[in-house]
C-alpha positions as CSV (number, residue, x, y, z in Angstrom):
1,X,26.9,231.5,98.8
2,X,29.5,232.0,96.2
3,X,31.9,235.2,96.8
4,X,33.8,236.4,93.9
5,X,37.3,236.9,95.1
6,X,38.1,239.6,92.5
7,X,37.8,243.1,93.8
8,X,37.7,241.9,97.4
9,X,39.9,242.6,100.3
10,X,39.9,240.7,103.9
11,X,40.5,243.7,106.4
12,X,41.9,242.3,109.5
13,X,40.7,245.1,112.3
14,X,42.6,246.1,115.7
15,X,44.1,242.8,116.3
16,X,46.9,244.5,117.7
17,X,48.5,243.1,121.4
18,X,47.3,246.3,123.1
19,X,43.5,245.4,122.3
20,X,43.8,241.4,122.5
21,X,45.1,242.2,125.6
22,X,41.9,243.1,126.8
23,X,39.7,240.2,126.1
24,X,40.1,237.7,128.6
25,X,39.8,234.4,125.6
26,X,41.6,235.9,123.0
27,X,43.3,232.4,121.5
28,X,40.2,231.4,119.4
29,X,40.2,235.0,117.5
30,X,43.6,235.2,117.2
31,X,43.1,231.4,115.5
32,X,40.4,232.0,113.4
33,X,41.5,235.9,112.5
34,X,44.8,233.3,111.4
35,X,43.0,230.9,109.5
36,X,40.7,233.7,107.9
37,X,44.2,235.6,106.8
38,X,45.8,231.9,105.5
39,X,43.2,231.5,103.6
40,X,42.4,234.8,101.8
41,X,46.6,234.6,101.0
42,X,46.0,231.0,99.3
43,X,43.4,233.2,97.5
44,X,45.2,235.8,96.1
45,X,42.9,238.2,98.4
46,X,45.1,240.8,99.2
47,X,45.2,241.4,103.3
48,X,44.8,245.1,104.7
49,X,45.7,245.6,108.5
50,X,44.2,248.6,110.2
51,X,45.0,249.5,113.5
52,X,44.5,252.1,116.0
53,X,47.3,254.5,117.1
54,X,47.7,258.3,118.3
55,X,50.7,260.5,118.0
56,X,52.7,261.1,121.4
57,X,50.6,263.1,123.7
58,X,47.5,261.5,122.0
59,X,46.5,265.0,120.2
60,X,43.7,263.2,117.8
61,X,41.8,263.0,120.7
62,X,39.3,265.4,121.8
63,X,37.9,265.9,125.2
64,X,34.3,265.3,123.4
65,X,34.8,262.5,122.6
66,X,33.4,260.1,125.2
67,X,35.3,256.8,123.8
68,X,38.2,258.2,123.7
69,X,39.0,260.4,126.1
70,X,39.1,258.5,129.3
71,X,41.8,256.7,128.0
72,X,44.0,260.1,126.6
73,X,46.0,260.4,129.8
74,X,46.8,256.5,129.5
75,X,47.5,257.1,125.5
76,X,49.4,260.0,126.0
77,X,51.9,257.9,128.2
78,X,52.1,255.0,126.2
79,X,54.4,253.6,123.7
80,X,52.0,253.7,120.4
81,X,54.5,251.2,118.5
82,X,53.8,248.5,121.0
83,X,50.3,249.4,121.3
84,X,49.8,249.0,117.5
85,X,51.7,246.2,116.6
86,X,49.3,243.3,115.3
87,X,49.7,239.7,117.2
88,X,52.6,237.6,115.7
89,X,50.1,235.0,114.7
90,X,48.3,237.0,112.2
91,X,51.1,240.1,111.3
92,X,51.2,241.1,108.2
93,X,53.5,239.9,105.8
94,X,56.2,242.0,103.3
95,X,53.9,244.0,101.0
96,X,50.7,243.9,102.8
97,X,49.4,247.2,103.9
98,X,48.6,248.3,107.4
99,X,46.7,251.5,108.3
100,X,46.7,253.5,111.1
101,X,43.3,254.6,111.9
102,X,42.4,257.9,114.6
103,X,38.9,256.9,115.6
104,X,36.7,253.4,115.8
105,X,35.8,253.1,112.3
106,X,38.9,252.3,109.6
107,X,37.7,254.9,107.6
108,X,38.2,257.8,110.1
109,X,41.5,259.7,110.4
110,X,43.3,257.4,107.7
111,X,44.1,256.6,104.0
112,X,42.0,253.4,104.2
113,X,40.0,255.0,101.0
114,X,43.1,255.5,99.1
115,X,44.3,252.1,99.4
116,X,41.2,250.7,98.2
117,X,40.9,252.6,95.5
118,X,44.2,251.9,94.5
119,X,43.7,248.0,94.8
120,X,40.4,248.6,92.9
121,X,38.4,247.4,96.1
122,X,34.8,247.2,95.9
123,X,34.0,244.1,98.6
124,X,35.2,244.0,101.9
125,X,35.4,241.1,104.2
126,X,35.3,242.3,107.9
127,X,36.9,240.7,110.7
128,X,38.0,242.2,114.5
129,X,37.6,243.1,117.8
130,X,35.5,244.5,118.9
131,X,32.4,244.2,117.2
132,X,30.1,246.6,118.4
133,X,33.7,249.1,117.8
134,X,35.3,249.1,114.7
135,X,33.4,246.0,113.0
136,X,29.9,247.9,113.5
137,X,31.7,251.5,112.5
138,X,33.2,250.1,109.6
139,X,30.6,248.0,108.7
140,X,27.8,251.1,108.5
141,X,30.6,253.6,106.7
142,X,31.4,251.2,104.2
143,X,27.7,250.8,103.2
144,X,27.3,254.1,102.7
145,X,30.4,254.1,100.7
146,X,28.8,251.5,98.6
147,X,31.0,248.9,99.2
148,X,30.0,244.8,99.3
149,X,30.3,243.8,102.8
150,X,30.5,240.4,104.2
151,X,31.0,239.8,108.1
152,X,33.1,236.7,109.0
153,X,31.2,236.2,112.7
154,X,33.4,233.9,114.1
155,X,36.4,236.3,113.2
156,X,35.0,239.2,115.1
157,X,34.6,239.6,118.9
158,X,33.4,241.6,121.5
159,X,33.7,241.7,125.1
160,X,29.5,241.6,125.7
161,X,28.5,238.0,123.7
162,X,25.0,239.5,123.4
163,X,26.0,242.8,121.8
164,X,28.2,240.4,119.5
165,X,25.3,237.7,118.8
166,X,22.5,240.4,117.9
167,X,25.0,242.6,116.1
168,X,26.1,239.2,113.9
169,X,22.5,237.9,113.5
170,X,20.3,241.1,113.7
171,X,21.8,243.9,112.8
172,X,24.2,243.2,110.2
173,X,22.4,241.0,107.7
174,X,20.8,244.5,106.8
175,X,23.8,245.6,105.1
176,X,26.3,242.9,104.9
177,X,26.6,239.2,104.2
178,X,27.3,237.4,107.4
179,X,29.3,234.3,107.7
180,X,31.1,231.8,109.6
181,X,34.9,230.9,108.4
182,X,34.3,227.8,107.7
183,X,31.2,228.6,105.2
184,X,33.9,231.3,103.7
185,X,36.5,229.1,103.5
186,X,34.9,227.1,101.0
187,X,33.6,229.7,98.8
């Protein structure tokens, strides 16, 4: 499958150490999320972080808002620039554009639009934790959006493997390519 690397943009999605954190096996993303980010650099493929972050006192979250707002006490109390800050092994580089996102999808509470239009962006390659978060929100916003999407599987991960498999094999091959890295590394 040949992918036109004009246009395109890898998006490298809530790698940060407060979300790694959380997956028990988190060297193999953070090795492949690397590899995936090496390789779109050799490419000229420009590299946009998102992450997730709140304000002090976490007042982007609402009490209805079932995701969220278990966690607001805990966000509230924490230090948001630690929280944020993308794993050494993959952080961005000088000129490479990080956004801060409010909700799960990269779209929602940030300027990820603006950027995109501003790079002329019209394919997005999607890789993060966790998929059935911020992968599937992003994914199903950026279709409606009109955007070409490809899904580098083995660059995503979730915490349930069976939400991740039927996600990566079922559900997104409606609206996206899916791939492994390797198969995109050679296109």
């Amino acid at each position: 499958m040949e992918h036109n690397t004009q246009n395109t943009a890898l998006l490298v999605m809530d790698m940060q150490v407060g979300i790694l954190a959380m997956l028990p096996d988190n060297e193999t993303i953070i090795r492949k999320v690397s590899e995936a980010v090496g390789t779109a650099r050799d490419k000229k493929i420009p590299v946009i972080y998102i992450v997730v972050g709140f304000r002090p006192g976490a007042p982007e979250i609402n009490i209805n808002n079932k995701s969220f707002s278990a966690g607001k006490e805990r966000f509230s109390n924490m230090d948001m620039t630690a929280f944020m800050q993308v794993h050494d092994n993959i952080a961005p580089q000088a000129g490479e554009v990080t956004v801060i996102k409010r909700r799960v999808s990269a779209f929602t509470g940030s300027d990820l639009e603006v950027v995109l239009r501003s790079f002329g962006i019209q394919h997005l390659i999607l890789t993060g934790i966790a998929t059935s978060g911020v992968v599937l929100s992003t994914l199903r916003e950026a279709a409606d959006k009109d955007y070409r999407i490809t899904v580098i599987s083995d660059c995503c991960a979730d915490g349930d493997e069976e939400t991740h498999r039927v996600l990566t094999t079922k559900v997104f091959t409606r609206q996206a390519d899916v791939v492994e890295l390797d198969e995109w590394k050679k296109n």
